[in-house]
N, C-alpha and C positions, 0 to 999 in steps of 0.2 A: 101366258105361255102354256102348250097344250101340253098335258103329262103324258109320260112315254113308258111304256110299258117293257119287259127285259126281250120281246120279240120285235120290238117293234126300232129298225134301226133310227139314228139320230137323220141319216141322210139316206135319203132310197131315191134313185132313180131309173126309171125302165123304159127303154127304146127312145132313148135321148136325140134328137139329131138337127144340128144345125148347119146349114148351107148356106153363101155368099154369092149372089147373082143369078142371072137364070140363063138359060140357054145351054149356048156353047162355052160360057164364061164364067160357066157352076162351079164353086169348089165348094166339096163337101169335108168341111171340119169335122164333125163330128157323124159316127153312122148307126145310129142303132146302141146307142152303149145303156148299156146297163149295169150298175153299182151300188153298192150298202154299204155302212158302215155302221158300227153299234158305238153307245155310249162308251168312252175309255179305250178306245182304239187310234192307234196311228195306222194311216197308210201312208204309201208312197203312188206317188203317178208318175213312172220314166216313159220313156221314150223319143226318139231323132226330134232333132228340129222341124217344124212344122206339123206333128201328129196329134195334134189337137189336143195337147195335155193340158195351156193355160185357157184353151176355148174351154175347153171342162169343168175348168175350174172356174171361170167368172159364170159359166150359166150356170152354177149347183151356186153362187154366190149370187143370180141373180140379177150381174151388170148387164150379161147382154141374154139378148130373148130366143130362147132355139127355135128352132124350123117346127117340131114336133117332139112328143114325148110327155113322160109323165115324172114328175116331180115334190116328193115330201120331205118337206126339212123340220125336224123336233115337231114330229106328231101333226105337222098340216100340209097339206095338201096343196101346194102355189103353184102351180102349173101343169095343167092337162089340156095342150095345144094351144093352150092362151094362157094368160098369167091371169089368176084366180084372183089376188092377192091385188088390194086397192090402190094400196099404198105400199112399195118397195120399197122405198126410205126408210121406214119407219119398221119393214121386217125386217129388214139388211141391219139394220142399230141394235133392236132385240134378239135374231137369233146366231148373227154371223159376224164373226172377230177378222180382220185381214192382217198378216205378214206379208211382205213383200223382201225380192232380194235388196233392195236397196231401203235402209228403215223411211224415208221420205220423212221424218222430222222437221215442225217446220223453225227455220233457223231463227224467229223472233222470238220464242217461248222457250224457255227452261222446262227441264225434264220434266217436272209437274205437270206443267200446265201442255206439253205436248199431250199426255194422256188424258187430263180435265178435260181439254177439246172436244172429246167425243163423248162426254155425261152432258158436258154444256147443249149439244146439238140436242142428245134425247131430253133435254130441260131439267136436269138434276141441277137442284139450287148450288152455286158455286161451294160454299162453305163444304157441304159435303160431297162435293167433286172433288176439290183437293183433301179431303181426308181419302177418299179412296185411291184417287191417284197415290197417295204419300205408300197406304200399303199396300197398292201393287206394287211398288217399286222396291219397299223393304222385301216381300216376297220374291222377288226375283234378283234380291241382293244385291240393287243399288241404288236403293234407299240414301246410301252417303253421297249419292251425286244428284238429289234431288234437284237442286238450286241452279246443276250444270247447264250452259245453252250446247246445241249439239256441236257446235265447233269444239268442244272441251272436252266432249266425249271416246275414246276409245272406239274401234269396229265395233265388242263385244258387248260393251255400253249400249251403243244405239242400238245396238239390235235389241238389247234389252227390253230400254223403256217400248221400244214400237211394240214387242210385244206388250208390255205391259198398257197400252193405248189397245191393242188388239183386244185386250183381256175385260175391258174396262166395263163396258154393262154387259158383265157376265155372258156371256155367247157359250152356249151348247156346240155351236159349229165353226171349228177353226179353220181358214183355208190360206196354204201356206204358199207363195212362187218361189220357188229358189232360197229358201229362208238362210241357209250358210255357204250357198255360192262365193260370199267377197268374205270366209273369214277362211284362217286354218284351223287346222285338224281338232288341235285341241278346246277353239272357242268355238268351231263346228257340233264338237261331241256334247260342249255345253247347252249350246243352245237346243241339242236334241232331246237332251237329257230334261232341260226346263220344259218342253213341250211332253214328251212322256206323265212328267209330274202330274202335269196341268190336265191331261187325259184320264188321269187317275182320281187324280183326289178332286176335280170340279166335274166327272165324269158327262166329260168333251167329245167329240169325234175330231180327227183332225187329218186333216189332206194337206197333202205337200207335193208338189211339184220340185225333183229335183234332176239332175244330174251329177250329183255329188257323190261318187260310189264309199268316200270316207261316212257316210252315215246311213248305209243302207240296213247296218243289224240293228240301226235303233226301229226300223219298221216291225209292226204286227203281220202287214201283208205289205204286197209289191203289186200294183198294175200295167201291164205295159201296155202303152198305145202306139201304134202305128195305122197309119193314111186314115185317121178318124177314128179306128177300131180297136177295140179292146182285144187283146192278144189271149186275155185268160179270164179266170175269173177271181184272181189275185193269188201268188205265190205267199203260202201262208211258211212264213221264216221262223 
């Protein structure tokens, strides 16, 4: 993994732009956006439905491939008008953690082994899969439900271990959709509070997609998008 320097953000993207069709049947998600972030920072991404907040966030993740633009996540370089980068599998495992609003847990594996999942993939010998699973999960203080299958778990549970699955080969870059949409206020503030942590002390960047105005002061910055464009150059809170 390439070392990062204190100028050099964990995620830098400039003149980003992705588009769907051609013609008269063009729609431009994304137009020109431009965004940083440094190690140990949260942001937030608002804005309406349809303003290209989660296209934003899967192209700085990778999933889908933008129209144009220029792209470095933790110190490399993976996309300047083409993906640079051989193998996206294998960067998406080493530098990018995913949250989602709904935890997607998959319902035949116990809290462990939800998060071992993802060591198994990048080929970490099981034994010490589940020792790291075991303390992400005492880390994020539900360790006691290691054994639980996700029907047995709580909202604030599962949202847990998924991050702790998120967390698991250590990712520089968190990218979040909605992460406390389906909880209340007070397992919302938790779960912001555990991502704060996690930007501090594993010094993370971490992007979030929300609409949740209950966790907007746990933000560093705010960005807003509308019809693909960035509105500012983040509302520093």
């Amino acid at each position: 993994m390439a070392a990062n320097t204190p100028s050099q953000p964990l995620v830098e993207v400039k003149g980003l732009s992705k588009h769907f069709g051609e013609g008269e049947s063009r729609v431009d998600a994304l137009r020109d956006v431009t965004i940083s972030v440094e190690a140990g920072e949260v942001v937030g991404l608002l804005g309406p439905s349809g303003s290209g907040k989660s296209t934003l966030l899967n192209a700085i993740g990778s999933i889908i491939q933008p129209s144009e633009g220029w792209m470095r996540l933790d110190g490399e370089v993976v996309y300047d008008n083409r993906w640079l980068s051989r193998d996206l599998r294998h960067m998406r495992l080493e530098k990018i953690g995913f949250i989602f609003q709904t935890h997607n847990l998959l319902p035949f594996l116990d809290a462990t082994d939800n998060v071992a999942v993802v060591l198994h993939l990048a080929g970490v010998p099981r034994g010490d899969a589940i020792k790291r699973s075991e303390a992400l999960l005492d880390y994020l203080q539900v360790g006691h439900r290691k054994h639980a299958w996700p029907s047995q778990l709580s909202g604030g549970e599962a949202q847990r271990v998924a991050i702790a699955r998120a967390l698991a080969n250590r990712p520089r870059i968190i990218l979040a959709d909605e992460p406390t949409a389906a909880l209340d206020s007070v397992r919302a503030g938790i779960v912001m509070d555990l991502l704060r942590k996690l930007a501090v002390e594993q010094q993370a960047a971490i992007i979030a997609v929300t609409h949740d105005d209950k966790i907007f002061d746990r933000f560093d910055r705010i960005f807003h998008l509308r019809d693909g464009r960035l509105d500012d150059g983040g509302d520093q809170l």
